[in-house]
C-alpha positions in Angstrom: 30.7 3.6 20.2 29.2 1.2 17.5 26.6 -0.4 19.8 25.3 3.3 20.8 25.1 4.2 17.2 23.0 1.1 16.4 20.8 1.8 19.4 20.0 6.0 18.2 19.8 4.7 14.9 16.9 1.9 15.9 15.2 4.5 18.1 15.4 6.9 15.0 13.7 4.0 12.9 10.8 3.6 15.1 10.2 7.3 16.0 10.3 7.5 11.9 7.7 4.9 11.7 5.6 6.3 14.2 5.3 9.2 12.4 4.6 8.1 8.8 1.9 5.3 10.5 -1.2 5.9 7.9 -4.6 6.3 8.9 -7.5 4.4 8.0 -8.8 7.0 6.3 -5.3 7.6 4.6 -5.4 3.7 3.7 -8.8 3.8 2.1 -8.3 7.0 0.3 -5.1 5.3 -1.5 -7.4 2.2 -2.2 -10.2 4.7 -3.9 -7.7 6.1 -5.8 -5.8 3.0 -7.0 -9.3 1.3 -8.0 -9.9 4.8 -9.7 -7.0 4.7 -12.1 -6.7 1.0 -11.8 -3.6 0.3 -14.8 -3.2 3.8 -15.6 -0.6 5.0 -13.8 2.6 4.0 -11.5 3.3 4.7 -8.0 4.7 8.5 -8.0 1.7 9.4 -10.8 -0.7 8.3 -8.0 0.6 10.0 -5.6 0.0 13.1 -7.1 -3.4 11.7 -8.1 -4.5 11.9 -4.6 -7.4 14.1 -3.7 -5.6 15.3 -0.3 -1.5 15.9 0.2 0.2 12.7 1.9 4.0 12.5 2.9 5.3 10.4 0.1 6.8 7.9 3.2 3.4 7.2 4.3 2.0 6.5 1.0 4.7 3.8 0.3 4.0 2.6 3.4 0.1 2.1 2.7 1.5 1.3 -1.0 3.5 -2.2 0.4 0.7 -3.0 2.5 -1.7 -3.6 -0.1 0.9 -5.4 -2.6 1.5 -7.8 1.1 -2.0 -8.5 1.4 -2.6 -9.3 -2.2 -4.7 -5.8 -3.0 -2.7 -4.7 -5.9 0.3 -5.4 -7.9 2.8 -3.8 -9.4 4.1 -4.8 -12.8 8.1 -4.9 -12.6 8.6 -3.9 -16.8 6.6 -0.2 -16.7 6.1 0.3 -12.7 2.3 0.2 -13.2 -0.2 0.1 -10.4 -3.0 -2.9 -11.0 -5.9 -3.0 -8.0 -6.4 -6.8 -7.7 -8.7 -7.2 -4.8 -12.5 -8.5 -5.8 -13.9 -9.3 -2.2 -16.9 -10.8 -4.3 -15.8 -12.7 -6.6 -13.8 -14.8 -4.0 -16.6 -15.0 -2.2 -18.9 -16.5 -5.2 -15.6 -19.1 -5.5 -16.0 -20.5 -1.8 -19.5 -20.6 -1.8 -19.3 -22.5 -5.1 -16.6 -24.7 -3.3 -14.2 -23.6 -5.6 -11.7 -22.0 -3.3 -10.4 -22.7 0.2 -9.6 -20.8 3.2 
């Protein structure tokens, strides 16, 4: 009994994920709005900040995606949403030699 309950419940996980997978154009309308209100708000405020409606699961999805690849963080003490991403700046640093890939 306990290995076919582990087995439903993984299929249940992936069919779960499959259907909260974000868009691209889900992704870069979070990004727009995070750069938007940029140390304003926290994660729930944004959410409803959004200029479409998003299943909440998807947007903490898209959320931990960003805060993975260095995009935003999160401070732990109020929950507030900080977009850290500067694509140019980084790029003046290597071609000043300044920083490494």
């Amino acid at each position: 009994m306990n290995g076919k309950f582990y087995i439903r419940r993984l299929i249940y996980t992936y069919i779960r994920m499959a259907l909260h997978s974000p868009t691209l154009e889900s992704v870069r309308m979070v990004e727009e709005t995070i750069r938007k209100y940029s140390q304003e708000y926290g994660k729930y405020q944004l959410w409803k900040k959004l200029p479409r409606k998003m299943m909440y699961q998807t947007y903490l999805e898209i959320i931990d995606y960003l805060e993975e690849n260095g995009r935003i963080m999160i401070d732990k003490k109020d929950g507030i949403v900080f977009w850290t991403w500067d694509p140019k700046t980084v790029n003046d640093l290597i071609k000043r030699g300044l920083v490494f890939r």
